[in-house]
N, C-alpha and C positions, 0 to 999 in steps of 0.2 A: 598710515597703514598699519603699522606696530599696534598686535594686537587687536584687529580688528575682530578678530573671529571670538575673544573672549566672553563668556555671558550669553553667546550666540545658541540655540537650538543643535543637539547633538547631528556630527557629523552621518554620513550613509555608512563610513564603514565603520567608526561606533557603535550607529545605532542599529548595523548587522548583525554587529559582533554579539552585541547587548540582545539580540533578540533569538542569538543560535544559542547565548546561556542560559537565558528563559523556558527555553525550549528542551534542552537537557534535563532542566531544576524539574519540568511539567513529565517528560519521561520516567525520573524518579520516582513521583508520584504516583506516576500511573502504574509502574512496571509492583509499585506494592500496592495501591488500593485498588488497581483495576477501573472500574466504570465508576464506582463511588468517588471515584481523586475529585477535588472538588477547589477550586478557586485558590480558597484562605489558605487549605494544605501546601498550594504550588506555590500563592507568594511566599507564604513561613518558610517554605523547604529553598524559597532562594534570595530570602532574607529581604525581601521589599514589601511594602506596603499592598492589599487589594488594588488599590487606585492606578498604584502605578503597574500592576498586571492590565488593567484594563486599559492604559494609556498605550501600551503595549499593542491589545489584540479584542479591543473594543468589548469584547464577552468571552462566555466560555466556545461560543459558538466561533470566534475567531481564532481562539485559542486550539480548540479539534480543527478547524481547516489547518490551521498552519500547522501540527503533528499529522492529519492525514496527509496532505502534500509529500513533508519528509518521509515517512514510510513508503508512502507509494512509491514517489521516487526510487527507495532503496530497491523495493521491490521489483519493482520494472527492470533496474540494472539488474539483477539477479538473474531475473527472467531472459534477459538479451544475451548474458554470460551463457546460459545452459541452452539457447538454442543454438549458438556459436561455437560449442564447445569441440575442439579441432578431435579428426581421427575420430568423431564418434559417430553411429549409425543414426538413421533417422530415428529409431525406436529407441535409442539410446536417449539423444535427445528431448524427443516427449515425456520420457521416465524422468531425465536430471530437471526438464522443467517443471511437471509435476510435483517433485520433490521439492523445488527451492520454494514454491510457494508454504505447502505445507508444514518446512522445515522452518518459514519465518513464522505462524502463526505456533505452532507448536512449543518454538523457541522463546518466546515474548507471548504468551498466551494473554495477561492481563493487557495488553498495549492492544490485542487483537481483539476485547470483550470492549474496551472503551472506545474506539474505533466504530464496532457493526454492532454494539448491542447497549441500550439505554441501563441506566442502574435502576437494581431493582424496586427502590423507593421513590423511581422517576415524577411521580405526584409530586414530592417535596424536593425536587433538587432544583434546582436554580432557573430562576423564571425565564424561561424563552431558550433553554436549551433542549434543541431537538434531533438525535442522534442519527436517527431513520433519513431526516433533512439530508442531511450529509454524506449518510453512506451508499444511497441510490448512486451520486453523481460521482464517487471514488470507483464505487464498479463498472461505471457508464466506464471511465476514464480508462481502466484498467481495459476491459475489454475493444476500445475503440483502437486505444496501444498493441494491443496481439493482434488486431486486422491488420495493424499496421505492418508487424514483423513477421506475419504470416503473407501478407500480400512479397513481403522485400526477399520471401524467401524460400518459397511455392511458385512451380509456375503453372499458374492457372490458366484456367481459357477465358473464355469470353464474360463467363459467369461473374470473375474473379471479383470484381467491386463489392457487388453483393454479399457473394459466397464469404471472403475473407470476413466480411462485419457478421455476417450471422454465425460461422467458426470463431471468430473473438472472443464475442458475446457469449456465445454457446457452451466453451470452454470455460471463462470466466464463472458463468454462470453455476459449472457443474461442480467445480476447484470450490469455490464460496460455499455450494448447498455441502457439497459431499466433505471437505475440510469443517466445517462447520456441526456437525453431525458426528464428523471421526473426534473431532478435539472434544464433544460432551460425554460421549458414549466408551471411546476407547475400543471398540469393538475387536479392532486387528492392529495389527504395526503397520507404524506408517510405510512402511517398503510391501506389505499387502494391501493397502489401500492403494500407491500407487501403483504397481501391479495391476489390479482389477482396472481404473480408470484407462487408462494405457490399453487394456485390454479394449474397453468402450469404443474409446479412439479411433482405433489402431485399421479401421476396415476402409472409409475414404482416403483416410492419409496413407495408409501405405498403396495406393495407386498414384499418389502424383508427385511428378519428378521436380527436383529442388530447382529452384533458378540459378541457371548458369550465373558465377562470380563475377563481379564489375570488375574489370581491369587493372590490375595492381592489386588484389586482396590475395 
């Protein structure tokens, strides 16, 4: 038994570990060329071969699921933080989650164009990389998440199944077009941006009462 595992195919938590440094090396990338970061920059930038990028995450297309996931993710906790966030009012609330979303694309502006937007030379960049692909089912995910924390924390009526996904959606929907449009333009500061949104908001939801807290929170 000595030794058995030598020579063997890298372990799960190796090849975690090895795939969260991949994933940092591919951040770098992106947080300086944006939607142009391209393959050969992210291996060079983390000292391995093309090959073994792709052994990694099949393509570049593997490569954006596994950086959209981790954002999202961050995201979503961000978002659970500011709807949770203790002593403050419901309108409080709506404003700090409005804000966390906007404050991560603002903050990582390049990580947020490679993400929801193709590069500009998208003809010549890398065969079978499709940005659009991708970013439908991150907003699908994003929004299906807020029915969720809106169902866990609204009490609705009978509606509620529905209501909650088309409120999700809806919001999701509005954060993307209207974050999206504020980060090209710059028109106003983001605390008038969120502001106005808030405002939009602010006429069903301030009629309905929170869900009493589960037991022990």
């Amino acid at each position: 038994m000595q030794g058995s595992t030598h020579g063997s195919r890298p372990q799960p938590v190796e090849s975690g570990r090895r795939r969260r440094e991949l994933l940092e090396a591919a951040e770098r990338v992106v947080l300086r060329d944006g939607p142009q970061a391209s393959m050969n920059a992210i291996a060079a930038e983390a000292g391995i071969t093309k090959p073994i990028l792709y052994r990694h995450f099949g393509d570049k297309n593997g490569l954006y699921r596994a950086l959209a996931v981790r954002h999202t993710d961050g995201l979503l906790a961000g978002l659970r933080a500011a709807l949770d966030a203790p002593a403050a009012s419901r309108r409080e609330r709506v404003e700090v989650t409005l804000d966390t979303y906007l404050a991560a694309i603002e903050t990582r502006p390049q990580v947020y164009r490679f993400l929801m937007h193709p590069a500009a030379d998208e003809p010549t960049a890398e065969s079978g990389f499709d940005v659009g692909r991708h970013s439908a089912p991150l907003l699908r995910r994003l929004g299906e998440e807020l029915a969720g924390l809106i169902s866990a924390r609204l009490d609705l009526d009978a509606e509620a199944a529905e209501l909650n996904r088309v409120w999700g959606h809806g919001i999701v929907g509005m954060m993307y077009a209207a974050g999206d449009w504020w980060l090209r333009e710059r028109p106003c500061s983001r605390q008038a941006l969120v502001t106005h949104l808030a405002d939009l908001l602010w006429g069903r939801l301030s009629q309905v009462a929170d869900r009493p807290a589960a037991p022990g929170r």
